[in-house]
N, C-alpha and C positions, 0 to 999 in steps of 0.2 A: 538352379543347377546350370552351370557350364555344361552348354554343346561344343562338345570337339568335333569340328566338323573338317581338320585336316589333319594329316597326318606329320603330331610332331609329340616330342613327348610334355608328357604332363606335369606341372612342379612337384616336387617332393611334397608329402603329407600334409594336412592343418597341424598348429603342433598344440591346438588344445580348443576346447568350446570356444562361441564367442566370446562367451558370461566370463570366463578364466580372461582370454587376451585383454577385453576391455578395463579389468580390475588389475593384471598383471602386465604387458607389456602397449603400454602408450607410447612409448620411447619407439616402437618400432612399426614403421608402415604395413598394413593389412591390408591384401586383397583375396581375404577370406570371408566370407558370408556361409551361417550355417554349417559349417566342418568341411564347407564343400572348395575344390581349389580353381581361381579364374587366372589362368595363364594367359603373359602377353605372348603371343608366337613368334618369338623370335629367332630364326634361326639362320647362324650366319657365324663374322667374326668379326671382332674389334677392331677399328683403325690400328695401325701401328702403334703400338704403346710400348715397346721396347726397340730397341737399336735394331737387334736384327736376330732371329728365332731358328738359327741354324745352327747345328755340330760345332762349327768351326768358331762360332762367336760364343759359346757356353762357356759362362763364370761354374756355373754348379754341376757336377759328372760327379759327384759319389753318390754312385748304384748301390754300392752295397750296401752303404751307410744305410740309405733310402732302403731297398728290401728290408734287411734286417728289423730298423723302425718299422715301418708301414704292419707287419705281422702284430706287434704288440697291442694294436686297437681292438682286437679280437680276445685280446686276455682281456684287456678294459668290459669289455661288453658280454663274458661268459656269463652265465647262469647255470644252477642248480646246487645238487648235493655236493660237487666234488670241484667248487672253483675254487677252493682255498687249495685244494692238491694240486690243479693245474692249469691254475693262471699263475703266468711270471711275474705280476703284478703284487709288491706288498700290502696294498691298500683295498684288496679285493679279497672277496672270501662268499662263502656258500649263502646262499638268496634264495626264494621264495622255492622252497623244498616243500611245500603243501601243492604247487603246481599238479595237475592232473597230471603232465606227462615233464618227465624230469629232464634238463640240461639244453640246449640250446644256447641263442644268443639273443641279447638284447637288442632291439632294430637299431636304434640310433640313442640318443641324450634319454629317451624316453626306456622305458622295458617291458614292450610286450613285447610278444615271441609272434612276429607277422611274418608269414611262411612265404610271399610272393617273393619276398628281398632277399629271405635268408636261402631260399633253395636259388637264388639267380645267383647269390655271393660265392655261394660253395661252390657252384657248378665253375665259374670266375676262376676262381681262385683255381680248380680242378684245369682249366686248359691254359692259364699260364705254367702251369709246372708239366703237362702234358706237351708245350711247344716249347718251354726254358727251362728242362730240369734241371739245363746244366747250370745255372746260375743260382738255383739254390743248394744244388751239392755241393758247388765250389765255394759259395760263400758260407756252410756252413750252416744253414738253413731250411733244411728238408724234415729235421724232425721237428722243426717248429711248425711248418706246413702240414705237417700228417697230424700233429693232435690236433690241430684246430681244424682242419680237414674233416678226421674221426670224429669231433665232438660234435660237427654235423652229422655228421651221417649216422650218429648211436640216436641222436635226437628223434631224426627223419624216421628210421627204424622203430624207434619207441611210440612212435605217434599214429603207424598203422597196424592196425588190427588184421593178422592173414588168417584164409580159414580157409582149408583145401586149397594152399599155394593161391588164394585169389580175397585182395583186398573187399574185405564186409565193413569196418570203419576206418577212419581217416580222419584225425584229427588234424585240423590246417590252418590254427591261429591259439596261443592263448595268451590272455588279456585281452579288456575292451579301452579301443583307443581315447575313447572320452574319458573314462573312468578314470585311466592312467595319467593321461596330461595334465587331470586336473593335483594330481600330486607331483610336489618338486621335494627328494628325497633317495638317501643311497638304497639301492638293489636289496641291500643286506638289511633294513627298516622298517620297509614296502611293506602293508598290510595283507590279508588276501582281497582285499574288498573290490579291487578290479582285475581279478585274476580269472575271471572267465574264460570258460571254454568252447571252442566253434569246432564244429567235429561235423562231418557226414555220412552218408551212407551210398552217395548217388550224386558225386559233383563235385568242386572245386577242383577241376581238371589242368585250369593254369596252375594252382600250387603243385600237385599230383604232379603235372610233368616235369616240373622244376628241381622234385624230391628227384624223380628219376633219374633224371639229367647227372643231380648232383651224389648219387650212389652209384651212377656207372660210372662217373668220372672217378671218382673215389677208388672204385674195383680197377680202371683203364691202370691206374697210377701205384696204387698200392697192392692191389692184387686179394682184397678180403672176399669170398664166396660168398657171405652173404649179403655185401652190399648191392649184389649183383641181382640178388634173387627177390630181396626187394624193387629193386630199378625196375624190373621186367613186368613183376605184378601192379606198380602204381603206373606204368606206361598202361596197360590194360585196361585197368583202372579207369584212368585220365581219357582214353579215345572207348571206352564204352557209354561212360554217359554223356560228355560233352556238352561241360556248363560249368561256367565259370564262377569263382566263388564271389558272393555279392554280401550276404550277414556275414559283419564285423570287421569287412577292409573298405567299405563306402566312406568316403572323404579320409579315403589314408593310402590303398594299395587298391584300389580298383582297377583290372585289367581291362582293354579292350578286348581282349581274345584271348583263346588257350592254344589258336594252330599252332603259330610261331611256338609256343612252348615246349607244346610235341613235336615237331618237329628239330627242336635244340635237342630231347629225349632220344628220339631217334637215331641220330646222328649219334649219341655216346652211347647208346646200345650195339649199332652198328660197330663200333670201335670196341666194344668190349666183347664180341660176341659174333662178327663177320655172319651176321643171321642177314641175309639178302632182303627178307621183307622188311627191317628197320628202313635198310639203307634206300628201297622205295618210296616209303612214306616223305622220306627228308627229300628225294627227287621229286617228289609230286607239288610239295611246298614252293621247292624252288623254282621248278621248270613249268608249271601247267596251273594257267587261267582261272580264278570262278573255283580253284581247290576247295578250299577254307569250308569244312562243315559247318561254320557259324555265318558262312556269307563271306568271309573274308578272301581277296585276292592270292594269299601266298605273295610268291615275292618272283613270280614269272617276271616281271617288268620291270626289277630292280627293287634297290633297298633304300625305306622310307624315313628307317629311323637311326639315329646314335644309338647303339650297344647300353639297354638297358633294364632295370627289371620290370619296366612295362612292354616293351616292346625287344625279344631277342633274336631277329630275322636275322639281324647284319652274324651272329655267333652262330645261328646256321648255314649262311652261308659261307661262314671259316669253315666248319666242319665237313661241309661237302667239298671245296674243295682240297683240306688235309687228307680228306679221302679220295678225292680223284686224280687230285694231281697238278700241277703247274697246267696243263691244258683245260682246265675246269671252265664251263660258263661263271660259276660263282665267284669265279676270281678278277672279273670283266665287274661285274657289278658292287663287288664290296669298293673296286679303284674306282669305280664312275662316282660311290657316293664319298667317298671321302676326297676324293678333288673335286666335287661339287661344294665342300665343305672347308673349302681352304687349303688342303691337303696338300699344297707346294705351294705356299704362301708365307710370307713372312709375320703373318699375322696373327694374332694369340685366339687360337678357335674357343668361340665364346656361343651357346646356345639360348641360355635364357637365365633367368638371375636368381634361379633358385637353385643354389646349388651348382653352380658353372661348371666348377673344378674336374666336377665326378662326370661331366660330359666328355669335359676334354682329356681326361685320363684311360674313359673310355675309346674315344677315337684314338687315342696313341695305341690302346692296346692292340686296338683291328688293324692298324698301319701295321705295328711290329710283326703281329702275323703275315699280315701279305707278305714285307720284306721278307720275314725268314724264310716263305715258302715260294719266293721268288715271282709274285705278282707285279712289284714295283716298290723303286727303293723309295722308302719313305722315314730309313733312319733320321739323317738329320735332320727333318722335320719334327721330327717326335722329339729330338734330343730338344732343340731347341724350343717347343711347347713344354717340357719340363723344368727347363731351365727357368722360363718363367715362373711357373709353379713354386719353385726351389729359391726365389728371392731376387729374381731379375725379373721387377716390374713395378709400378709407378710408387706402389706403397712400398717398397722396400721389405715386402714382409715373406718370408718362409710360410708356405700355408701349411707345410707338417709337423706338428704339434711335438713339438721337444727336441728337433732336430739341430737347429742350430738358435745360434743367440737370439736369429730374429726373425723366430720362428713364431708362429699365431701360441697365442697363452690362454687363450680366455673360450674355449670351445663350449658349444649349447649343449651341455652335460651335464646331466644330474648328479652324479658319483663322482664324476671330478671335481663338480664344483667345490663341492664342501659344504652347500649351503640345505638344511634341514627342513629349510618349506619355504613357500613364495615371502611370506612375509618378512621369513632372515634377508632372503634374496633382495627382497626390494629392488629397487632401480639400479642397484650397482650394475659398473657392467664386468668387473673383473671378478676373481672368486675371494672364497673366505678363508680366514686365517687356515681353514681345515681344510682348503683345497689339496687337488693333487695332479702332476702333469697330468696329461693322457696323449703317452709316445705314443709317437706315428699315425694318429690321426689324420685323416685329410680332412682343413675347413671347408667349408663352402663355398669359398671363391669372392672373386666380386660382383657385385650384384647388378653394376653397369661400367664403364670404360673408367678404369683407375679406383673406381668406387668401393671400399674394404672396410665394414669395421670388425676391429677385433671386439667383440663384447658377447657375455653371455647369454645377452640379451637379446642379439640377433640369430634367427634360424635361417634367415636368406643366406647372410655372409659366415655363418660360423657354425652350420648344422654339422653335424656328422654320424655317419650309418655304414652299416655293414657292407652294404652297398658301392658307397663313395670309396671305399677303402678298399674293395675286390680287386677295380681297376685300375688301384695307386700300386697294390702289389704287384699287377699282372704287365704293368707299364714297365716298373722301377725291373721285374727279371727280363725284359724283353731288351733292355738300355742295355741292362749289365753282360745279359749274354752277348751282345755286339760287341760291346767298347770296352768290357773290363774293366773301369775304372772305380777308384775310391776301395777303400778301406770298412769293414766291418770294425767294431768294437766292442771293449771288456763289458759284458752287458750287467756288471757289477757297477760301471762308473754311471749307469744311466737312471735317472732320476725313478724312485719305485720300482724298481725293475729286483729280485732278490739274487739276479745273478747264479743263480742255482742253474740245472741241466732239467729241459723240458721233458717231462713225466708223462712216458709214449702210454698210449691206450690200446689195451692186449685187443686184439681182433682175433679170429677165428684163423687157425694154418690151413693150409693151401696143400691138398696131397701133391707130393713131390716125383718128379721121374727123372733119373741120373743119368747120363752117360759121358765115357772119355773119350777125350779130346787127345789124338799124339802130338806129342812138340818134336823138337830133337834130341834135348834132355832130359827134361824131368816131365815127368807124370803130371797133369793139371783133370782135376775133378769139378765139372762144372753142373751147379745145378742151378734147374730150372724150373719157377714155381710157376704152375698154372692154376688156372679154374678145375673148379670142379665139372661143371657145364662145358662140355668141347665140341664146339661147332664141327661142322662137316666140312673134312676137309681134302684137297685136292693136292695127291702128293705128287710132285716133278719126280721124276723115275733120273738117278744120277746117269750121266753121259760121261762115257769116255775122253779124256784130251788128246786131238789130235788136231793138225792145222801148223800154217806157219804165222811167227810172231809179226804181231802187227797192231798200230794205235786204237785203242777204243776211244770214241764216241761218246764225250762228257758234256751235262750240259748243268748250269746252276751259278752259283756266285756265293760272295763270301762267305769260304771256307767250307760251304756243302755242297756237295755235286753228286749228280745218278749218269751211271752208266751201266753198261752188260759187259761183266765180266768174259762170257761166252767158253767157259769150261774150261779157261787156262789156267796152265798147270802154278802159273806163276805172278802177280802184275808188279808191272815196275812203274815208281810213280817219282817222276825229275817236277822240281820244283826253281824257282829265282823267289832268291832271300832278300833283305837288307845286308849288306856287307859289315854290320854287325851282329847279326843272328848266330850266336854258334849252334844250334842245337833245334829240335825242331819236334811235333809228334801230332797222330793223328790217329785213325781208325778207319777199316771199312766192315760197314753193316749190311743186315736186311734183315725184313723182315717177315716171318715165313707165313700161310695160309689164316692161321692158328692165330696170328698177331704179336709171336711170341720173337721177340729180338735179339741177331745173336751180330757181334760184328768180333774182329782182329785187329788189336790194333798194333799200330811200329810205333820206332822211333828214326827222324830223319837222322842219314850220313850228311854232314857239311863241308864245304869247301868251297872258296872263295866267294860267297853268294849264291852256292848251286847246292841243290839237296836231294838224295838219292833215294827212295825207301825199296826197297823187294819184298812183298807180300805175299803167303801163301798164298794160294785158291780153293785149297781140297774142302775149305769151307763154305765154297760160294759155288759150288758143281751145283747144275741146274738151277740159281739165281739165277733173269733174266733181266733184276731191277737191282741194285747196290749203292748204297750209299756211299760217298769217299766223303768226310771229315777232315779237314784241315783242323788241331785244333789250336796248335802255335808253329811260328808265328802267324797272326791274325793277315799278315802284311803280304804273305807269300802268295806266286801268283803260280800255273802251273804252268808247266811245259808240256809236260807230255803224261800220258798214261799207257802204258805198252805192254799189252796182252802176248805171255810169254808161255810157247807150250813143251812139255819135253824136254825142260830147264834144270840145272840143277839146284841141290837144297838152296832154299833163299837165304839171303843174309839175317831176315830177322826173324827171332825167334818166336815162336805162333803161341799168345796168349788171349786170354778171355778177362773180361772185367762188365763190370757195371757200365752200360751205355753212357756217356758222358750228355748224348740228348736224352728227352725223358725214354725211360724204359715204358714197353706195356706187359714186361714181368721182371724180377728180381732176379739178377743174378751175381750171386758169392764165388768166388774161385778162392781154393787150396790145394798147397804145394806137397806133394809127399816126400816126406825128409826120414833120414836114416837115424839122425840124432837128434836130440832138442837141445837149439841155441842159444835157450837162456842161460846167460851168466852173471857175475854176481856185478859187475862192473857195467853192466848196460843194464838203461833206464828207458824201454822199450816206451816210444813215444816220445821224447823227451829231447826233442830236433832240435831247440836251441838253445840247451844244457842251462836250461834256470833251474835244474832240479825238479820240476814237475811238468805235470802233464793235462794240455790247455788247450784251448783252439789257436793257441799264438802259435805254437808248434804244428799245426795245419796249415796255416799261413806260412809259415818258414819255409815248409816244403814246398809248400805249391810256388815260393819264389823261386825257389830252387832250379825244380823243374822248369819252371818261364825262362830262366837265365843265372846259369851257374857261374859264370865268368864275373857276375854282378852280386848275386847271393848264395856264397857259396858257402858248404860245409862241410868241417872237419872230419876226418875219419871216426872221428868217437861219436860226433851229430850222426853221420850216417849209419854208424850201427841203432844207434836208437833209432833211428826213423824208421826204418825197415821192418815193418811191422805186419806189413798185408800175408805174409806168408809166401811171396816171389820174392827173387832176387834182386837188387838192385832199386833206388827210394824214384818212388813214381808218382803220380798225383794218386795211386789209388792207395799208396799209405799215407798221404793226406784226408785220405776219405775215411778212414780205418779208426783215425786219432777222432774225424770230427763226429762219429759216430760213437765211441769213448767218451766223448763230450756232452753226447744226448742220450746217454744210460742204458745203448743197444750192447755195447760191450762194457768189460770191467776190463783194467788192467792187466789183471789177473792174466787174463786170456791171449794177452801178447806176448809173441806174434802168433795171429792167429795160423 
């Protein structure tokens, strides 16, 4: 057995007995003995091996592209009764339905269901869309994120047993990793003969806080009440017994510890729930000595590891300080370790050679967080380590699986390959006549400086897991919500893909509580979903506006700022444009005790380079914390913000919409109308008159709005597009159509 006797992470799994590798891959170097894994500690980053790893020098910027793909690894790798209904994958259909407990995901090339990875991926995936919703709204991606999201969390649910609101079993693995590796064969084949199940009664507390992690984050995002009521019991769970799972993930998913775990739990209960003893425990981890009930230090001194499913110190302390704020201790420590780690270097961050890639998409991910929440800029860092990633690097290769010409082909998957058992497989290293892509996969990386091969014979260079691909997502929404750049597409042209509309998984509703908002004209009805479960909360008592006008106090950068409104009746907010900007729009938010999000947003007045908005208040009376959103142009810097009391009505008029950053509840606005608009000559939806109604026409609009002097539309496009039920075509009847798109509305029902 390998002694880890410091702290760094450990490679990715054995991917099969000795008795298998010896007979099956000779072609590939092992430094496996026994199932068990002997890692070289390496931890650091490559010489220079590309020109130069900044923003400004990036050949590859489609974000969207990259999101989009990157989600589809997740159809590849479903499981259960119901993956022919909803994976977008043609070549995929319903698998080992005799399973004890039904649906989940496949870990990697392999298919057992190992809960360490899968509850770290969800939760992943849950705080990219928690710090970049706006990247997958815009791009048209948010219901693809929520079934795959939900098909976790029906899993997680289905796997514990509650009795009196308090977890009695807990299943937390099925399949045995030897049993499985020793078969090479598609999902939909697979016998039961390694289908075992690991269940307990009193323990595996790292998987426990993982589930939790990943059903609060789930509830933070979507708003379902039960994923919430699970989260709470498997946190209980997880810190009463305190013991980490050991039968059935030894030489595959063996943790060091379960603290860090809970304490990631924590932190997303906190956020789902403002229950103050969460947000202790996640304090105790991070700030205080000798915590760690297994003997472990906590992360008082700093963070020891890259963001991953053995170790998630560095994602708690994102979450402590999403919760306290740009003055956080946590935000000192996540920048000490990633500029310890190359973090303003032009150098391509390389950990160790199993698996690189998924290291270094992790560190982008924790860089993007700081940036957003204004710890230290470390965009173009990040941009430029994807760019590597993306095909600027010695081997010339795309390591995302379908994405472009020369992209990796040949990934360590069994369902892709095509090949029916080791013996078809043999020594080839590409797949068989019966292969299939597998979009947006992340490979494995290189396994030392320039060193790559494509083949699907290598696990070092070409593994792929739920895992690797959490923080390919959480990277690709963290790029696109900066930079904007690149194009989504017709996900009919993409290799297996069936191009159909992603098939949402009904959850439980949310009781609902209404109330109206006055504009100046028209009547707007805003609801707002919460939990069932409502914290205790501390209500600000409204204050009168009085005072005379005068600048507020903003502090933040690109394009989000906090300031105190201070109970003015009015704010005005002067901008400097590009002298070709005509047009411009934003929002200001908060968010109340409860967690529940409400903001206003304009649209800029322009002229010459200068941009004007007037803002009600009467929404922000007793706000002491406000969000101001720039959200075009990206380029605009501010002048001033000027706190107006005793003002007349404002220029803009006072609407409500879905928070363009992630929401922590849902909210729908509708307009009350005297007559219905539909007529026989408008094709509601149908923004850039090809007669139907597509995500191209989401796209049209949202150019629209970006820049109408550039992408403009006719008066007939604008009657169709105008669909949200306001006046006038806005990104949120873009949002309207791409929800039309994903089977939340029917056509029928426009405008709503």
């Amino acid at each position: 057995m390998y002694n880890v006797s410091v702290k760094h992470i450990v490679g990715k799994k054995s991917e099969r007995s000795v008795k298998d590798m010896n007979k099956k891959m000779n072609k590939v170097k092992s430094a496996i003995l026994s199932g068990m894994i002997a890692v070289g500690s390496v931890a650091g980053s490559f010489a220079a091996v590309a020109p130069s790893l900044n923003a400004s020098a990036v050949s590859n910027d489609n974000y969207a592209k990259l999101l989009q793909y990157s989600l589809y690894f997740y159809d590849a790798n479903m499981c259960g009764k119901n993956v022919g209904e909803r994976s977008a994958l043609t070549w995929r259909d319903d698998c080992h339905t005799s399973d004890e407990v039904d649906g989940g995901f496949h870990d990697a090339g392999d298919h057992v269901k190992f809960g360490l990875p899968a509850g770290y991926a969800a939760s992943v995936l849950g705080l990219s869309y928690q710090q970049f919703g706006d990247a997958f709204d815009s791009t048209g991606q948010t219901a693809h994120l929520k079934m795959i999201t939900d098909h976790f969390a029906e899993f997680f649910k289905n796997s514990t047993t509650l009795s009196g609101g308090s977890v009695s079993n807990f299943v937390y693995q099925i399949g045995d990793g030897y049993a499985d590796h020793d078969e090479w064969c598609a999902p939909e084949v697979q016998g039961p003969s390694s289908r075992k199940t690991f269940s307990t009664s009193a323990g595996a507390s790292d998987i426990a806080a993982e589930y939790a992690a990943a059903l609060a984050a789930n509830y933070v995002n979507f708003g379902n009440a039960e994923d919430l009521t699970y989260a709470k019991a498997l946190f209980d769970f997880s810190t009463k017994y305190n013991q980490k799972a050991t039968d059935g993930v030894n030489g595959f998913y063996a943790s060091w510890d379960y603290y860090d775990d809970q304490a990631w739990a924590a932190g997303w209960l906190y956020l789902a729930t403002k229950d103050n003893s969460y947000k202790s425990f996640l304090d105790t981890y991070m700030n205080t000595s000798d915590a760690g009930a297994s003997g472990m230090d906590g992360a008082k001194w700093g963070i020891y590891s890259t963001l991953s499913w053995n170790n998630v110190s560095m994602g708690a302390a994102l979450l402590q300080g999403i919760i306290n704020g740009s003055s956080s201790d946590a935000w000192g420590k996540v920048t000490t370790y990633i500029n310890d780690k190359g973090g303003s270097s032009d150098k391509w961050y390389w950990q160790e050679k199993w698996g690189s890639a998924r290291y270094n998409t992790a560190q982008q991910f924790a860089a993007l967080v700081a940036s957003k929440n204004g710890a230290k800029d470390y965009y173009s860092w990040a941009a430029g380590q994807m760019d590597y990633i993306l095909g600027n690097n010695p081997f010339n290769t795309n390591l995302v699986v379908g994405m472009e010409s020369n992209s990796s082909k040949y990934p360590h998957h069994r369902a892709a390959s095509g090949y029916s058992n080791y013996d078809e497989m043999g020594n080839n290293d590409g797949y068989s006549s019966k292969g299939h892509v597998l979009v947006g996969a992340l490979a494995g990386g290189p396994e030392a400086e320039g060193v790559y091969h494509d083949t699907v014979q290598d696990y070092y260079c070409n593994e792929v897991t739920l895992d690797y691909n959490a923080t390919l997502v959480a990277a690709a929404a963290g790029l696109y919500s900066k930079y904007k750049t690149g194009s989504t597409v017709d996900p009919s042209s993409i290799p297996g893909v069936d191009g159909s509309s992603v098939t949402p998984i009904e959850t439980t509703p949310q009781p609902q509580e209404t109330t109206t908002i006055k504009s100046d004209e028209t009547p707007v009805e805003t609801t707002t979903t919460k939990a069932d479960t409502t914290p205790t909360q501390t209500t600000v008592p409204q204050q009168s506006s009085s005072g005379t006008d005068k600048e507020a106090t903003i502090s933040g950068s690109n394009g989000e700022y906090t300031f105190n409104p201070e109970n003015a009746d009015n704010i005005e907010i002067k901008l400097t444009m590009n002298s070709g900007d005509t047009e411009g729009n934003g929002a200001i938010g908060f968010s109340d005790a409860a967690g529940n999000w409400t903001q206003v947003e304009f649209k800029l007045s322009v002229s010459g380079g200068k941009a004007t908005a007037t803002v009600s208040g009467e929404k922000l009376k007793g706000v002491s914390n406000a969000k101001l959103m720039i959200w075009w142009p990206t380029s605009a810097t501010i002048d001033s913000v000027t706190l107006k009391y005793n003002n007349s009505t404002p220029q803009q008029d006072v609407t409500t919409a879905a928070p363009v950053i992630t929401p922590v509840v849902t909210t729908t606005t509708t307009q009350s109308q005297d007559n219905d608009p539909k007529t026989d000559n408008i094709l509601y939806g149908d923004a850039n008159l090809d007669g139907k109604v597509t995500i191209s026409d989401s796209v049209a609009i949202l150019q629209y709005v970006a820049n109408n002097s550039k992408y403009g539309l006719n008066d007939q496009a604008k009657k169709n597009a105008d669909v949200d039920g306001n006046p006038g075509v806005t990104g949120s009847d873009a949002a309207v159509i791409q929800k039309v798109d994903a089977g939340i509305y029917s056509l029928s029902q426009l405008p709503l």
